[in-house]
N, C-alpha and C positions, 0 to 999 in steps of 0.2 A: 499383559503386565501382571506380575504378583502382586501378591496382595496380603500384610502381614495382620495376623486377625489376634489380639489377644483378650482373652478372656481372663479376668483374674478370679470372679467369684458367681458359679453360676446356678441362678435358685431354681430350683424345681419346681413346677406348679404340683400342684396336692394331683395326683394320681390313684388310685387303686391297683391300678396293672401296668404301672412305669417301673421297669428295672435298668439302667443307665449299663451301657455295657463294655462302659471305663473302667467302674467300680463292681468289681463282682460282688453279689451277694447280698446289696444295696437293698434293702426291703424297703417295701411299700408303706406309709406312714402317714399316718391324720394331718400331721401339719408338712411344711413345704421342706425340702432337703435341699441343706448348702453343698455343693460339690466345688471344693478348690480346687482350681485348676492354677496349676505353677509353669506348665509348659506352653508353648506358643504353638500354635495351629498355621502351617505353610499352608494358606489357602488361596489358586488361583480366582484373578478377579475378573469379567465376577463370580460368583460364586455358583456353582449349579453342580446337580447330582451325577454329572456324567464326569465329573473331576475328579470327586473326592470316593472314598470308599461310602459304601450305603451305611456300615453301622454310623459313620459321622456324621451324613447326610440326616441320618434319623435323628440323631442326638439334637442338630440344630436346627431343626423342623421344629421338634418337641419345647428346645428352650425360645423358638421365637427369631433366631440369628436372622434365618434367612431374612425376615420380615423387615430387622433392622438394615443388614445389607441394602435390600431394595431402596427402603425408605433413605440411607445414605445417599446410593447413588442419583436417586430425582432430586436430592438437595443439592447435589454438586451441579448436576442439569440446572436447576434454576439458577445457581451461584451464578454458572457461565454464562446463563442467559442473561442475568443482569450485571455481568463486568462488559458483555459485548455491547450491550447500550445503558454506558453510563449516564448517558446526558437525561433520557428519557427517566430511569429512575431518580436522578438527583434535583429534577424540578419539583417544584410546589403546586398547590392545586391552584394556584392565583398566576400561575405562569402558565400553566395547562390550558386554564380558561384562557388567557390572555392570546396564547400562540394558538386556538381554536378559532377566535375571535379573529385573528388576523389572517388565519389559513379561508374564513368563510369570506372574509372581504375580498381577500386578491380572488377568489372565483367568482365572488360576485363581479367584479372589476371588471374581470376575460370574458367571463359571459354578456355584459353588457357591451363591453369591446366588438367583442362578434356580433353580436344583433345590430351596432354602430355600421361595420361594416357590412352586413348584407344588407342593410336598411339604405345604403349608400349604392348600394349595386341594385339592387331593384328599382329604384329611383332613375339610375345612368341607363337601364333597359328598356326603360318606362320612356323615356322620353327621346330614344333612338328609337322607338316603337312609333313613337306621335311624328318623330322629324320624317322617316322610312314612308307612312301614312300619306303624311301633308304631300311628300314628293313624287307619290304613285297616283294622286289625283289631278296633276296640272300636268300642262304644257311643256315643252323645253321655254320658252320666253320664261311666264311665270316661275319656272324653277330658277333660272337666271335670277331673277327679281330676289326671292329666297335667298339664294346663296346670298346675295350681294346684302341682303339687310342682317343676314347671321356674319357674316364678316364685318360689318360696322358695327354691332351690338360689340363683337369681340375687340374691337380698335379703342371703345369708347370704354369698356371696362379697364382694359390693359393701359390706356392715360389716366385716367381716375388714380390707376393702385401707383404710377407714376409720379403722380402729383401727390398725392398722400405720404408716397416714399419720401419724397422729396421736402415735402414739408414737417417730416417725424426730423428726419437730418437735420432742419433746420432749430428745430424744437431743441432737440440734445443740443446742437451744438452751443445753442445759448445758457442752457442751464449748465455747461461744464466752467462757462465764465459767470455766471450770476443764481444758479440755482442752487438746493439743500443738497449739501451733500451728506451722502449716506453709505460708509463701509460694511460688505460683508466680510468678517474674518474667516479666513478658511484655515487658519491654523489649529484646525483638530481632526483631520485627516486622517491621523494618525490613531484615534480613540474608534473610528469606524469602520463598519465592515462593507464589502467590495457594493451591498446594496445600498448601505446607506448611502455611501457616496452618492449611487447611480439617484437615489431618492432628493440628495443635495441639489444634484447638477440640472436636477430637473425643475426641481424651485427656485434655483436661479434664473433659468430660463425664461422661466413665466413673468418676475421679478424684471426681469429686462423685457416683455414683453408689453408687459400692463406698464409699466414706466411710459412706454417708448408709446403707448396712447393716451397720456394725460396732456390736458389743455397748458400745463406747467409744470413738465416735467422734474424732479429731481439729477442730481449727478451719480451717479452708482461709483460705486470702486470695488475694485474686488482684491484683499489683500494676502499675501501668505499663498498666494497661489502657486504652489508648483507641487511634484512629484503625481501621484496618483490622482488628485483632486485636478490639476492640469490636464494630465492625459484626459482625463475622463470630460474635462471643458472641451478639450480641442474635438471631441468628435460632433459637437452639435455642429448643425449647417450655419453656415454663412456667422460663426464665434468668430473669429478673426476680425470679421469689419465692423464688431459691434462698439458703439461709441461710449467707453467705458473704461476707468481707472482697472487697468491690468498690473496688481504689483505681486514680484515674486517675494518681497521682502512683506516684512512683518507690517503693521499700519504704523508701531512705534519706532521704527526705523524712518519709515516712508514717509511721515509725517511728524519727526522729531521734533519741527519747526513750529507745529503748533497743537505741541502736546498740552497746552491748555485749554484749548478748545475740542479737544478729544472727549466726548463723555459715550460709556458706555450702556446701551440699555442691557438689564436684565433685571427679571423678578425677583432677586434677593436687595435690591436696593432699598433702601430708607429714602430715599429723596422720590419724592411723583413728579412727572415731570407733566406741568401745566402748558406748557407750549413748546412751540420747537422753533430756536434764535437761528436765523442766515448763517450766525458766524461760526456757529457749531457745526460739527464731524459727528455724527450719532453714529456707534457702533453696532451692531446687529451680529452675534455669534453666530456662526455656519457650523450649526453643530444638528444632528441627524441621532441623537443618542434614548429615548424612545425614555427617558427622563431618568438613566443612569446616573449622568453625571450631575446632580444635583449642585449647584454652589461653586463651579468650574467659572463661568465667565465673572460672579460675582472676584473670587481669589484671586482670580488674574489680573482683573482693573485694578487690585486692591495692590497689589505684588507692583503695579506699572507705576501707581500712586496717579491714575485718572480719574476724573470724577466719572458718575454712576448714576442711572436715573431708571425708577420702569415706568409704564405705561399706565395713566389712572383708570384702569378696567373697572377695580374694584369699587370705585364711585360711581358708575352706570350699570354693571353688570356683576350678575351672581351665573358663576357658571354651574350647569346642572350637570355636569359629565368629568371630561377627561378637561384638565385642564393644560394642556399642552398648545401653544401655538406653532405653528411650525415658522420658517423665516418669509416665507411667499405672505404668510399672512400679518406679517410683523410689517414689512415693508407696503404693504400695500394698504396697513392702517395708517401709515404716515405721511404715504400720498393723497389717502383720503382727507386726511386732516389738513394737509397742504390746500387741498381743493375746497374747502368747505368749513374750516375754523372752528368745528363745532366736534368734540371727541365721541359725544354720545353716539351722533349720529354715523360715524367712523366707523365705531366698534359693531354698530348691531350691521353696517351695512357688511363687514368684512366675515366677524365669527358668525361659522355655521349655527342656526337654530339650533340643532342637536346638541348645541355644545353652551345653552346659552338659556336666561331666562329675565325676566326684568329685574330689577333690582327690587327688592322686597324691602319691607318696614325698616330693617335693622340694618342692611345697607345704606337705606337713603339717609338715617339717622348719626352715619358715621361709622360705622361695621364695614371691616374691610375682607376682600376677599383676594387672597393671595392667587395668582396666576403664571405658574411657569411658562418661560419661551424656550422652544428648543432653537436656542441659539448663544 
């Protein structure tokens, strides 16, 4: 590519034996020489001595050109290097940190995943090891004996987990006629990305997991469910049979009937909620947004005209970290409360230590400590 080079005014450094051989007859001079240059220089780019004639090649040696040239061209190199990754330059040193922090946990996460799973395999080899053992030092009779008391040990686990099933079904299906009921909204599907969702659909799982072993279950509902947030429900195992409020529509559609007893939790509320009444629908946002959306479920109860309440953390607990609760832990402070009437005891059994510390002088005193939910 060419390359058009214009010089308009070019200083001479102080020389003793520089004669410029533009300008004939140019003498040599104590201070530095202005040479104007009016014409434009056709110079291919980039620039090197096997292009141009040598007296101009000297010329620009002597004024320095080439040096700018080069230095041009690594700025454009770097320019390009950082338009090709925008996103890396345009973060902050608080997002840097933040996505370092988060890239160390997920490998701590997989590293501990795999040591899960070989720890599970040496385990299953361990004791085909001891079964293989036991059977190589008896009889056939006695082997007989073995077999037949490992298939009864099997019979009596596989009725156990029977009877358990059976009595979890029983459990739900009473709390869907006399227990607390508690909405997650999933209408912000749309604010998240393909992981968070994956991050959502996981805590709800657990959510219906730990539910489905309380001695007094609650009712779950799950509202706004369709599109992505759906797909992404339908792939857990055995979602279809689980006994729980499946609504595509909104909660304020689905329950227009008793939009008074609709109250929303979230941490922008003024109201603390000291208990939790039967007759109430406590809402819980399904939102996965890593505390972007600041003030989202408050404007939205607000915009419904529902009433609003958060959780009194702030009178048992000062949190020493991240104050984010995710919705697995939202819910599962409200079946603890269910279980046990008592909040303090709720909160320290639910929020991680890391995230947690007693409440100190100026708390206990009436000093609140604000707590976001991601929900």
């Amino acid at each position: 590519m060419l390359r058009f080079l214009l010089l308009k005014t070019l200083i001479l450094p102080r020389r003793s034996n520089f004669t410029s051989p533009l300008v004939a007859g140019t003498p040599s001079a104590p201070s530095p020489v202005f040479l104007p240059v009016s014409s434009v220089f056709l110079l291919p780019h980039p620039l090197s001595p096997h292009s141009v004639s040598g007296e101009l090649v000297s010329v620009c040696e002597e004024l320095g050109v080439m040096d700018v040239v080069s230095n041009e061209q690594s700025d454009a190199a770097a320019n390009a290097e950082a338009e090709a990754q925008p996103g890396e330059q345009q973060m902050s040193k608080r997002a840097q940190k933040k996505l370092l922090k988060q890239q160390r946990y997920e490998a701590k996460k997989a590293q501990k995943k795999a040591a899960e799973k070989e720890h599970k395999k040496r385990e299953a080899d361990r004791k085909r090891k001891e079964w293989d053992e036991k059977l190589s030092g008896v009889d056939e009779e006695e082997r007989a004996k073995l077999f037949d008391a490992r298939r009864g040990l099997r019979m009596e686990r596989m009725e156990k987990r029977n009877e358990e099933k059976a009595d979890k079904i029983e459990r739900l299906a009473k709390a869907k006629e006399h227990g607390q009921n508690i909405v997650i909204d999933l209408e912000f599907a749309h604010l998240m990305s393909p992981n968070e969702i994956n991050s959502l659909t996981q805590q709800i799982t657990y959510c219906y997991a730990m539910n489905g072993r309380c001695s007094s279950p609650s009712h779950l509902w799950l509202t706004g469910c369709s599109g992505d947030m759906e797909t992404q429900l339908q792939k857990i195992p055995g979602y279809p049979n689980w006994i729980i409020e499946k609504e595509s529509r909104s909660y304020i559609e689905a329950l227009h009937d008793r939009k008074d007893d609709l109250v929303y939790l979230t941490a922008d509320s003024e109201t603390m909620l000291d208990s939790l009444d039967p007759k109430k629908l406590y809402i819980v946002g399904g939102l996965v947004d890593r505390n972007r959306w600041k003030g989202i479920t408050m404007n939205k109860a607000t915009e419904q005209g529902i009433q609003t309440a958060k959780l009194p953390i702030g009178e048992y607990l000062k949190m020493s970290s991240s104050q984010v609760l995710t919705v697995n832990q939202v819910i599962e402070i409200l079946l603890k409360f269910l279980e046990t009437g008592d909040w303090k005891t709720s909160f320290f059994h639910v929020i991680p230590q890391r995230k947690r510390h007693e409440a100190d002088l100026d708390v206990a005193q009436g000093g609140k400590e604000e707590v976001r939910m991601e929900m």
